[in-house]
Backbone as JSON, one array per atom type, in Angstrom:
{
  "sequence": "XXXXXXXXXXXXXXXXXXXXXXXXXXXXXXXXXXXXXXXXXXXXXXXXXXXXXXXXXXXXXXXXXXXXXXXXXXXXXXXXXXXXXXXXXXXXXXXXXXXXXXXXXXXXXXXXXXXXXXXXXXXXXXXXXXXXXXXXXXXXXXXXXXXXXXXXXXXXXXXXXXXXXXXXXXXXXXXXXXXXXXXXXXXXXXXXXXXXXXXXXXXXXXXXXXXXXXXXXXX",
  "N": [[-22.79, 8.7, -3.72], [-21.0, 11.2, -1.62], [-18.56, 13.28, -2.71], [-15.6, 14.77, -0.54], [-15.05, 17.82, -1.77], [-12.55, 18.8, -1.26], [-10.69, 16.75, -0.72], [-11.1, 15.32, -3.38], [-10.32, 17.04, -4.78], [-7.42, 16.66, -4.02], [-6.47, 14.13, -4.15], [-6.56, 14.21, -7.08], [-4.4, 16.4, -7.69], [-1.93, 15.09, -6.43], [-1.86, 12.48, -8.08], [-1.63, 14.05, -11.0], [1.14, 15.35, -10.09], [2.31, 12.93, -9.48], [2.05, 11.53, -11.87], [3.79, 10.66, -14.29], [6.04, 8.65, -12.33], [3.48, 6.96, -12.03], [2.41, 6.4, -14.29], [4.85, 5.1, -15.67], [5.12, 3.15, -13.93], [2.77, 1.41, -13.62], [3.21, 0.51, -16.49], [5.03, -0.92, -16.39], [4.06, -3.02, -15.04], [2.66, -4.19, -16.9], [4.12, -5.04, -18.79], [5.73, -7.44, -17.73], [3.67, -9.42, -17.66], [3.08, -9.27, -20.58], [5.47, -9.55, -21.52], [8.04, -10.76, -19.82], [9.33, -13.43, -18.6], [8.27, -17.13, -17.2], [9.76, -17.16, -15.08], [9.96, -14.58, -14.25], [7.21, -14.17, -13.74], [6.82, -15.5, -11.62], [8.81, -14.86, -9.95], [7.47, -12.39, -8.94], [4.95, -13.28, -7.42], [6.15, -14.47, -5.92], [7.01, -12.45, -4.32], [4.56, -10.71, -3.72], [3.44, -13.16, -1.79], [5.33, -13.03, -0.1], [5.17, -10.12, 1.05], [2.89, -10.26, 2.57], [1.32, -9.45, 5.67], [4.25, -8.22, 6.23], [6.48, -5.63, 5.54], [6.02, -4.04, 2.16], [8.45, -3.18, 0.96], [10.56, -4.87, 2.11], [9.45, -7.37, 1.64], [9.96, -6.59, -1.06], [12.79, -5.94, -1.23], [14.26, -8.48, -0.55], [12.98, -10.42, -2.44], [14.51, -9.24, -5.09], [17.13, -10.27, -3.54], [16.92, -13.16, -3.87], [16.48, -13.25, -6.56], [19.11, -12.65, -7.22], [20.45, -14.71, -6.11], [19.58, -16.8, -8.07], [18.87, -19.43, -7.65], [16.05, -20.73, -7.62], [15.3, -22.47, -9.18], [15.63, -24.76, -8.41], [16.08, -25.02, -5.87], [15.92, -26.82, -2.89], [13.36, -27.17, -0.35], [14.5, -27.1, 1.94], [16.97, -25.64, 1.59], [15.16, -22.94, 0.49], [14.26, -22.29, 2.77], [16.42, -21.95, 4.25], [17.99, -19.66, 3.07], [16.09, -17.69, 3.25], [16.21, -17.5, 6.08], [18.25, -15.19, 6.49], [17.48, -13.05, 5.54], [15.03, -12.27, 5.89], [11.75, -12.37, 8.51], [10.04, -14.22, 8.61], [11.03, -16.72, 7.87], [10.46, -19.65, 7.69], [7.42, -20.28, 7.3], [6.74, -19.04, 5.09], [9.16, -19.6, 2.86], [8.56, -22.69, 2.98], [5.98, -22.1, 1.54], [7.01, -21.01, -0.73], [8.51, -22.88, -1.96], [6.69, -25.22, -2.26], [4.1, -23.75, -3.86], [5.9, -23.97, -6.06], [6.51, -26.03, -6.98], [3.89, -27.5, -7.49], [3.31, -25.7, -9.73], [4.77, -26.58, -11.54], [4.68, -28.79, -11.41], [1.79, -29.29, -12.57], [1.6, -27.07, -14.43], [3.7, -26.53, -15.9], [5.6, -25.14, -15.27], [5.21, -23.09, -15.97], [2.97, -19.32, -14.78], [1.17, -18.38, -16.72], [-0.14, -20.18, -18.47], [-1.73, -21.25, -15.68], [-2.84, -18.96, -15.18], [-4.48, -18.64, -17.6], [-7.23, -19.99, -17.22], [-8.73, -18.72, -16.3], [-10.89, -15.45, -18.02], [-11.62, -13.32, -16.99], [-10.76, -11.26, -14.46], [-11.43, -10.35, -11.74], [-13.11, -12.93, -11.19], [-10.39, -14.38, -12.1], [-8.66, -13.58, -9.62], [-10.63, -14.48, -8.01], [-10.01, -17.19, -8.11], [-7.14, -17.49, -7.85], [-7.2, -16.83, -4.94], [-8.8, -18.86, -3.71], [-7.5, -21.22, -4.13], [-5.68, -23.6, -2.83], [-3.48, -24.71, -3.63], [-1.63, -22.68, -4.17], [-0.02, -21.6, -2.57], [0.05, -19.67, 0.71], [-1.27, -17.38, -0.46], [-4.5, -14.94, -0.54], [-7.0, -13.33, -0.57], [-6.25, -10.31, -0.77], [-3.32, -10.66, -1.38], [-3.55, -11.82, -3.57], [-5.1, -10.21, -5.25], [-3.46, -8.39, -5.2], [-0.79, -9.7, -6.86], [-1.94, -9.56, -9.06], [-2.66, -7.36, -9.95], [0.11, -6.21, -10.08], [0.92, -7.65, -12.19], [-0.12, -6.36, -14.32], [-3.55, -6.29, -14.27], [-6.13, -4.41, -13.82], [-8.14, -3.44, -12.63], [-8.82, -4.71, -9.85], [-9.05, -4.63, -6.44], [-6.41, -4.02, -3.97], [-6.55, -4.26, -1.34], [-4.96, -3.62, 1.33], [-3.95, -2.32, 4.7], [-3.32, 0.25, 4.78], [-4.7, 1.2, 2.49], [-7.23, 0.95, 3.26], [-7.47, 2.45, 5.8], [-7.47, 4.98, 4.52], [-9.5, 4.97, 3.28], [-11.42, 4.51, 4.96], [-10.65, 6.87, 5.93], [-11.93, 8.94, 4.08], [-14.65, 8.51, 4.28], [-15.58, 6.23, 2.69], [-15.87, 3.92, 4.02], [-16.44, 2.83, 7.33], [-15.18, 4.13, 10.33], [-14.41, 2.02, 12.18], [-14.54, 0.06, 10.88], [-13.93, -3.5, 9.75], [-11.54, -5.55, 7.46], [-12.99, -8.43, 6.36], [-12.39, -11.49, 4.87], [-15.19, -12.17, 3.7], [-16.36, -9.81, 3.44], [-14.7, -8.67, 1.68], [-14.97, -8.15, -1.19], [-17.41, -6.66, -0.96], [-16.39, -4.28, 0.23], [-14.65, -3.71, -1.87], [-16.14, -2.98, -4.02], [-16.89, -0.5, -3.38], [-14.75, 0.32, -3.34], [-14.27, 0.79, -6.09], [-16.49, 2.06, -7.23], [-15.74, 4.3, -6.24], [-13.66, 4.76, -7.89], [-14.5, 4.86, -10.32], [-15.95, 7.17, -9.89], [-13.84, 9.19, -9.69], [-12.47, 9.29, -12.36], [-10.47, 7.19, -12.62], [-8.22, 4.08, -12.89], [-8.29, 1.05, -11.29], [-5.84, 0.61, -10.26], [-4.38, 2.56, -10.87], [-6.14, 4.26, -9.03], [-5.23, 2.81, -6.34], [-2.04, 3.28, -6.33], [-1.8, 5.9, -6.09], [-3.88, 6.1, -3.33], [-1.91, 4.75, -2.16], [0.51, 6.25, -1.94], [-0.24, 8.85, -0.45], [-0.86, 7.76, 1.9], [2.25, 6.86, 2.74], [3.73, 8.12, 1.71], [5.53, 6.82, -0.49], [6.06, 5.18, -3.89], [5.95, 1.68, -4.49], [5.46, -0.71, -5.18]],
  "CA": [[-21.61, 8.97, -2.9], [-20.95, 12.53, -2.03], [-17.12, 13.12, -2.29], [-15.42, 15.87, -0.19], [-14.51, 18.14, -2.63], [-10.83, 19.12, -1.16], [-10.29, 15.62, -0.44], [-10.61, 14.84, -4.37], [-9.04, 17.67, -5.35], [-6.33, 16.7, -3.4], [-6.3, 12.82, -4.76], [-5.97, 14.58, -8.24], [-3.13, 17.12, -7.26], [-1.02, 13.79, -6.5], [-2.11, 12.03, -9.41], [-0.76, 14.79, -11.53], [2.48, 15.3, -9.58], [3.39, 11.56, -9.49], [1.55, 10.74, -13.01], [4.84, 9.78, -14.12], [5.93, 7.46, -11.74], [2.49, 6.1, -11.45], [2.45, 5.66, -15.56], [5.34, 4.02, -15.63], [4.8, 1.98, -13.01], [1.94, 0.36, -14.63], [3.64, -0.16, -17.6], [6.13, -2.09, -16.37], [3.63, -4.14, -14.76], [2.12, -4.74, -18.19], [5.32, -5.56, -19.57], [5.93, -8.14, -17.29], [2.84, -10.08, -18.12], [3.06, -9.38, -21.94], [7.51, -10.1, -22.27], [7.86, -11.86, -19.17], [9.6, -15.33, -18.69], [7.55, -17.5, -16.33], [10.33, -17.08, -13.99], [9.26, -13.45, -13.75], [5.99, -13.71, -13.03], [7.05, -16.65, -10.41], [8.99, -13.79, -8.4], [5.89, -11.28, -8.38], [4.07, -14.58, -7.0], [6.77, -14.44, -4.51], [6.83, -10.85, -3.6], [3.12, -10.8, -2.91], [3.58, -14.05, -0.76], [6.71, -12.25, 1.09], [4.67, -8.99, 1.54], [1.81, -10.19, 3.82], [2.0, -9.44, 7.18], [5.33, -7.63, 6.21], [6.34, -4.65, 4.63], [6.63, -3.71, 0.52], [9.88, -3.11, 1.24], [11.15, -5.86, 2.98], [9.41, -8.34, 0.74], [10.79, -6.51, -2.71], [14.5, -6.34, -1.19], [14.1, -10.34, -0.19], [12.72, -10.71, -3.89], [15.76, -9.01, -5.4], [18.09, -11.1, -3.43], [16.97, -14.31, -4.78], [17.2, -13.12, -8.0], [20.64, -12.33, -7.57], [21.18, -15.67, -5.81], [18.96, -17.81, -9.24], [18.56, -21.13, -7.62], [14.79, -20.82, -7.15], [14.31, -23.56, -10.08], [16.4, -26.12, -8.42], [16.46, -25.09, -4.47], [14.65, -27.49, -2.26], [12.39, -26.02, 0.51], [15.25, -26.89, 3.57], [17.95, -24.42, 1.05], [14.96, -21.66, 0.6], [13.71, -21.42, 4.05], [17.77, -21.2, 5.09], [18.63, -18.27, 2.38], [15.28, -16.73, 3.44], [16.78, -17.0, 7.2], [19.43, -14.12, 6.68], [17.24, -11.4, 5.31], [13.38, -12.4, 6.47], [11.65, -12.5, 9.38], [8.87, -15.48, 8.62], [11.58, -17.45, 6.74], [9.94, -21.16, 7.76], [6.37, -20.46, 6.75], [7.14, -18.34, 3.98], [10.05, -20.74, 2.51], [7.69, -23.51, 2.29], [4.79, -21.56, 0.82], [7.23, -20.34, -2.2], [8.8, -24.02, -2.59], [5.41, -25.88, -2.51], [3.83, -23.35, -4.95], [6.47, -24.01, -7.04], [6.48, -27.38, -7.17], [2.64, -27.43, -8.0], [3.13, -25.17, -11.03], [5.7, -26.95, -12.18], [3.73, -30.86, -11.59], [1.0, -28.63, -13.5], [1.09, -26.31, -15.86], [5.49, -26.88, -16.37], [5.97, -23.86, -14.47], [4.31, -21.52, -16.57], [2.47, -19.03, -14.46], [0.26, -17.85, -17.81], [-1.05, -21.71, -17.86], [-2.5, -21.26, -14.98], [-4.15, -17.44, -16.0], [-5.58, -18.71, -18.87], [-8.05, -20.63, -16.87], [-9.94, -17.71, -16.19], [-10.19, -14.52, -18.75], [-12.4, -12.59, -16.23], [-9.57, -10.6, -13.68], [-11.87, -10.88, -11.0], [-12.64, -14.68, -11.5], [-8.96, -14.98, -11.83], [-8.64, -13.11, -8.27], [-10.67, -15.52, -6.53], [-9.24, -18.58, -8.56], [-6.5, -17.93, -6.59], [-7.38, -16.77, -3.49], [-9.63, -19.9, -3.29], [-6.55, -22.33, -4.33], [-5.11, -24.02, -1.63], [-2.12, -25.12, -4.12], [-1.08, -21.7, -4.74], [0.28, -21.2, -0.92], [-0.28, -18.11, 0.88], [-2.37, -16.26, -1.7], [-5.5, -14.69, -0.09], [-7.6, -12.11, -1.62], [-5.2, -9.42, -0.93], [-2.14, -11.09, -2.12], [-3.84, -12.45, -5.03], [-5.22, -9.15, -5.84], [-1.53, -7.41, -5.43], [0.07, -9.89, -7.7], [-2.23, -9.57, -10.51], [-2.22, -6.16, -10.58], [1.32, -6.33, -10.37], [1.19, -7.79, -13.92], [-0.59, -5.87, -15.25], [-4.79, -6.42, -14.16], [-6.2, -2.74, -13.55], [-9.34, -3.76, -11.96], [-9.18, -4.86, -8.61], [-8.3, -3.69, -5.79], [-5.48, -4.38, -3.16], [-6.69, -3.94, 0.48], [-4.05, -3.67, 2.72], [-4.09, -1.16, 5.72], [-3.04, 1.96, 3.78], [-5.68, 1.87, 1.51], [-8.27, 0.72, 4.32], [-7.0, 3.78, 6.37], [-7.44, 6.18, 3.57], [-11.15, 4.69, 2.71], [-11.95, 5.42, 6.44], [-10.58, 9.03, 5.83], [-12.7, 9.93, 2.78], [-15.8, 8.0, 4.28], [-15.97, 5.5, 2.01], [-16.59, 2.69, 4.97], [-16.72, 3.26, 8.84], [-13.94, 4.21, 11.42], [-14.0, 0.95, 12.71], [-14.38, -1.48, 10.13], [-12.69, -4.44, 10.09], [-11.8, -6.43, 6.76], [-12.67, -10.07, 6.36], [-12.93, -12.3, 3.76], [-16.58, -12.3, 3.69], [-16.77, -8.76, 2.82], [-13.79, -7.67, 0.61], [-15.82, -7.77, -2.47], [-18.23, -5.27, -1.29], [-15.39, -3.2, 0.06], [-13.89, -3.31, -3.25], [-17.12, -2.38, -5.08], [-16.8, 0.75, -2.91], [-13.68, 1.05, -4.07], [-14.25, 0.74, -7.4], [-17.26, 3.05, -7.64], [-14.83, 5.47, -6.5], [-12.52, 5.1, -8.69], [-14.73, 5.27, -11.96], [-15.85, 8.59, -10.18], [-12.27, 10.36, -9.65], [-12.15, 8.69, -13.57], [-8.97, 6.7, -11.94], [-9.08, 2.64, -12.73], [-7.97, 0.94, -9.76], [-4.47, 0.56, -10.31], [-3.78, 4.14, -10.52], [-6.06, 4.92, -7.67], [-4.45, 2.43, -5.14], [-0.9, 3.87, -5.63], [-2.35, 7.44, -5.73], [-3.86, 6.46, -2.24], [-0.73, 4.3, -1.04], [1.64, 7.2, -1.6], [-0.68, 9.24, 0.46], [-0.66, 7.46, 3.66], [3.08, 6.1, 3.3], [5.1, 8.89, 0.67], [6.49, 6.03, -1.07], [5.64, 4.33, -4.59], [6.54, 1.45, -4.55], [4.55, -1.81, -6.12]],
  "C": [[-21.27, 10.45, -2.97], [-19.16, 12.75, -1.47], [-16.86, 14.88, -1.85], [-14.82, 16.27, -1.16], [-12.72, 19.07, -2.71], [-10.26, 17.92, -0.85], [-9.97, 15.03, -2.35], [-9.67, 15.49, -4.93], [-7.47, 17.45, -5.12], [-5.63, 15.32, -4.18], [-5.8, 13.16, -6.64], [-4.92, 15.52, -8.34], [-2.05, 16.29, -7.25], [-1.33, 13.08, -7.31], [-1.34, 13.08, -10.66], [0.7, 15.2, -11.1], [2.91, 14.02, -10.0], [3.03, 11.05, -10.82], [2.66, 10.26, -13.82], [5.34, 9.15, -14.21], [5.21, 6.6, -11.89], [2.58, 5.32, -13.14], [3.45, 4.45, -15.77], [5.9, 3.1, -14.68], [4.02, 0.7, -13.45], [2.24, -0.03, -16.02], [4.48, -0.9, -17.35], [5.53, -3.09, -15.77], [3.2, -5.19, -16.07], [3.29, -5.38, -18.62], [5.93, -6.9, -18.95], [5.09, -9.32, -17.25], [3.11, -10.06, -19.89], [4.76, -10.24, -22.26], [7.57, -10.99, -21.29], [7.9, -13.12, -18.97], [8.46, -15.76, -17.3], [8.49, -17.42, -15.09], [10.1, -15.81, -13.44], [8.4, -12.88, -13.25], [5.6, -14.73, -11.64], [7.63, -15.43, -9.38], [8.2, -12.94, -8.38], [5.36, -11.93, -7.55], [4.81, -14.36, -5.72], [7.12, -13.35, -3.75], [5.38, -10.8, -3.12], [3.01, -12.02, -1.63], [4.52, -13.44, 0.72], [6.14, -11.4, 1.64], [3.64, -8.97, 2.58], [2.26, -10.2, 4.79], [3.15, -8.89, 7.06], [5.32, -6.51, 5.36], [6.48, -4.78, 2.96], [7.92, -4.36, 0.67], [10.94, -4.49, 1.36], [11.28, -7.11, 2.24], [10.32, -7.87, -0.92], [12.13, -6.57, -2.5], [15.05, -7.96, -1.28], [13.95, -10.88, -1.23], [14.25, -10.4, -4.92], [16.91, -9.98, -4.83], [18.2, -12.41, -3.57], [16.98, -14.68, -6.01], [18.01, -13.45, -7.96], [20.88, -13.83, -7.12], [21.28, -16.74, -6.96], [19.36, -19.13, -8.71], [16.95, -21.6, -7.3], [14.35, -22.06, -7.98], [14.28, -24.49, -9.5], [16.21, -26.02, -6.76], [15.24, -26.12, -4.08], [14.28, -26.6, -1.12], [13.61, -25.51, 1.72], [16.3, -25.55, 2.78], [17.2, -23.45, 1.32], [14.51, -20.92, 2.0], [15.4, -20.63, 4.62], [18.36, -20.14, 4.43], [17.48, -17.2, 3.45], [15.67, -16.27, 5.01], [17.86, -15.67, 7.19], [18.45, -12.93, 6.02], [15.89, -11.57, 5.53], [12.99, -12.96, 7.29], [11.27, -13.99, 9.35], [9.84, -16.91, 7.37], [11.07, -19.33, 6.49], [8.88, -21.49, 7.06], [6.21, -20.23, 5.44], [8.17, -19.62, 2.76], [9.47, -21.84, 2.16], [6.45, -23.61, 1.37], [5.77, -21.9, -0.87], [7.55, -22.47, -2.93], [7.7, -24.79, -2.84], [4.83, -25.55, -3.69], [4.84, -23.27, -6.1], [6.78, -25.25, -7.62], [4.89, -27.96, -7.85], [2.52, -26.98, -9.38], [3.72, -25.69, -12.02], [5.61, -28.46, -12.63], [2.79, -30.35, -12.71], [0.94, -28.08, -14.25], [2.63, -26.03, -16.12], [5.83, -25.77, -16.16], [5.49, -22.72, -15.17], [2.89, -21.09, -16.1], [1.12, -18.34, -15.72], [-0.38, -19.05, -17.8], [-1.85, -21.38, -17.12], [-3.45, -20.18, -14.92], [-4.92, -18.06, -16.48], [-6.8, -19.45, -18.64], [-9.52, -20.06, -16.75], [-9.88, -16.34, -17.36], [-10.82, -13.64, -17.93], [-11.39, -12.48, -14.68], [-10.27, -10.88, -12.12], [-12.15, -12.29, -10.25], [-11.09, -15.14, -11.39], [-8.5, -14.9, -9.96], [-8.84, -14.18, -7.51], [-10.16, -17.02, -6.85], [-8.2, -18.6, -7.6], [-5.99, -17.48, -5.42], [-7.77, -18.06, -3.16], [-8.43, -21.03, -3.44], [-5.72, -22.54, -3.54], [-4.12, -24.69, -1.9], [-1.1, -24.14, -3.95], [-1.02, -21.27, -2.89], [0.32, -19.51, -0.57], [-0.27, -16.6, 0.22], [-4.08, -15.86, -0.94], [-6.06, -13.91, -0.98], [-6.68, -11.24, -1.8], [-4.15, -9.79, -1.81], [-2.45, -11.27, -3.42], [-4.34, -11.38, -6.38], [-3.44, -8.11, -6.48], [-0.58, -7.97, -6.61], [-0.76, -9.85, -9.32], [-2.49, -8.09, -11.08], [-0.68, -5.31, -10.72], [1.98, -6.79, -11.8], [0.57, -7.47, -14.66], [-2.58, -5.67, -15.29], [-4.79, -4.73, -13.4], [-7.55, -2.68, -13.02], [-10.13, -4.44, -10.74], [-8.37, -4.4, -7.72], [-7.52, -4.68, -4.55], [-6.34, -3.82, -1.64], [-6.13, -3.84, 1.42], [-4.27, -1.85, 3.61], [-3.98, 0.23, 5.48], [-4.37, 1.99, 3.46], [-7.39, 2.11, 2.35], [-8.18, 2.44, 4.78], [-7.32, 4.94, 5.62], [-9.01, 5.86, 3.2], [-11.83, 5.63, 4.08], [-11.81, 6.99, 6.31], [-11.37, 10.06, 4.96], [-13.94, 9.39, 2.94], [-16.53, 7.29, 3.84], [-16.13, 3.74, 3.23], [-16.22, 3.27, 6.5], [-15.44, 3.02, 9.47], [-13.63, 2.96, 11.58], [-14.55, -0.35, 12.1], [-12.99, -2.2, 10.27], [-12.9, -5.43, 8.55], [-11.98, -8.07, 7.15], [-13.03, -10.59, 4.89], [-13.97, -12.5, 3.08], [-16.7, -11.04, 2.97], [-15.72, -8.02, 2.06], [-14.32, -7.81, -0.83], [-16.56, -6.54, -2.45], [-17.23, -4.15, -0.72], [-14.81, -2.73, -1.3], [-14.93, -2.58, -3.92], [-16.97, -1.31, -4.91], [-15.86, 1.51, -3.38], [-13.46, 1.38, -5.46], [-15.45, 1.78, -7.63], [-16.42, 4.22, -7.37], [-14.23, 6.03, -7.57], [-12.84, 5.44, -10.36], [-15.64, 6.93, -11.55], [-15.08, 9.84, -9.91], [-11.94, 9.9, -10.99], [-10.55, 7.92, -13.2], [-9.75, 5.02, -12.5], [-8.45, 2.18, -11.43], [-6.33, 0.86, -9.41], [-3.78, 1.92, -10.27], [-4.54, 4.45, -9.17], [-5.23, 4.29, -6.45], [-2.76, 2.99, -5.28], [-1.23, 5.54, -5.56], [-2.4, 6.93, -3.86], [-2.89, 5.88, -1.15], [0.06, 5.37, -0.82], [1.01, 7.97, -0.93], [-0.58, 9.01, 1.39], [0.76, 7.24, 3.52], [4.13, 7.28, 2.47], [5.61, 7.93, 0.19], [5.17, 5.54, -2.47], [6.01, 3.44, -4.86], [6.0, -0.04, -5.64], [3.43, -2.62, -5.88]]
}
């Protein structure tokens, strides 16, 4: 791979500016897997669910306000789709995703999202555990990637349109690729050979190259 060499320089220029942020960013992901009640790593679950197809943003404010509301143990699906009506767009599909997957974890492993980790110890393996789980409601690769490096996994990568966009820009896959399912592994590999040669693991490079396309760090 031959990297432009004002393009990395540039990826390490913002890496040192935001290092930081970006540090403790990832430590608080860690910390949220290591201290972490299972109700904590249930709303990550539900921020990555909220975020597809929608913004960060949108989904982490929406996340915050069911904190603040705390009936997620007890709400049934018709309560969360109608809270999720006043501050999210997809509140029907969405709303039944979170209540379903919470009802599953909770028939299964007594709501403790670590239960269900410990199935796999291989981050990857975990990835597609549950992408592939058709309990764990709208979890795809992406999502599934976002929430486990949200607690703390530093070895795969998130794919959403930013980071796509920014691969295209440094030539790491073609103008007009298109992800699918089929091939986000070997996208990732791409991404990951990158990233062990900017010495970045993947968790620092994807918000390195989110705050690039978007100025924001956000999770």
């Amino acid at each position: 791979m031959n990297l432009d060499p004002k393009e990395l320089s540039y990826i390490i220029k913002i890496y040192k500016e935001k290092k930081g942020i970006i540090d403790k960013k990832i430590n608080s992901f860690e910390d949220i897997y290591k201290n972490g009640s299972p109700l904590d790593l249930f709303y990550e679950l539900i921020f990555c669910i909220l975020a597809a197809g929608t913004s960060a943003e949108l989904a982490f404010k929406t996340t915050e306000k069911l904190k603040l509301k705390k009936f997620l143990l007890t709400a049934n699906q018709n309560d969360i789709i109608a809270f999720l009506k006043t501050c999210y767009r997809f509140y029907n599909v969405r709303g039944k995703y979170i209540f379903l997957t919470r009802e599953y974890l909770t028939k299964n492993y007594n709501f403790d999202l670590k239960n269900y980790l410990n199935k796999e110890k291989n981050e990857i393996a975990l990835r597609n555990l549950l992408a592939n789980d058709i309990n764990i409601k709208g979890i795809g690769m992406k999502a599934a990637s976002h929430f486990l490096r949200n607690i703390g996994f530093k070895n795969i990568a998130i794919l959403d349109k930013h980071i796509l966009n920014k691969m295209k820009e440094i030539k790491l896959i073609p103008s007009n690729f298109k992800l699918t399912r089929n091939n986000y592994i070997i996208v990732e590999s791409k991404l990951r050979n990158f990233a062990k040669k900017t010495n970045f693991n993947l968790a620092e490079l994807d918000l390195i190259l989110w705050f690039m396309k978007t100025g924001k760090i956000i999770k």
